[in-house]
N, C-alpha and C positions, 0 to 999 in steps of 0.2 A: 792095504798091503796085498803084494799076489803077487803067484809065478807062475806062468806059461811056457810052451817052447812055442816057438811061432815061426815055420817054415826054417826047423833045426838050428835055429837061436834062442835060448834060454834069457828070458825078460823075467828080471825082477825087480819088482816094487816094492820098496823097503818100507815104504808105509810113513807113519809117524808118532813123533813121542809127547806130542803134546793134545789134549782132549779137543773135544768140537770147538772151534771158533764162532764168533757173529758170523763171520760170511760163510762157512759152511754149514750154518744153520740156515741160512737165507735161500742157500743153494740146495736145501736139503740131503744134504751127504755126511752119511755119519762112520765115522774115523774108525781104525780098531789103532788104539794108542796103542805102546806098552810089548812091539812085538820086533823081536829082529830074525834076521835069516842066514841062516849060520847052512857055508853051502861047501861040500866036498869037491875039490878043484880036480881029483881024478875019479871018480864019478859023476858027478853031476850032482849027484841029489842031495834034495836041498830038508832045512830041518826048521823048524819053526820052533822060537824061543819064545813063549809067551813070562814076557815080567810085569805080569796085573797081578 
């Protein structure tokens, strides 16, 4: 999961809620489960909800 602004667009990547897979053990990429993004639509900023 992650958030950017990238040339004044706000990109977020909500990530995911399930652990490492076969294939992204194969692809060696390791996940952060367990996180959402709870984001202020009149500011902007964003808040990171960890449920591990």
């Amino acid at each position: 999961m992650g958030i950017t602004d990238y040339r004044g667009v706000l990109c977020v990547n909500s990530g995911t809620w399930q652990a490492q897979t076969a294939f992204q053990k194969q692809m060696n990429i390791t996940p952060t489960p367990a996180r959402a993004v709870l984001l202020d639509l009149q500011t902007l900023n964003p808040r990171i909800l960890d449920f591990n």
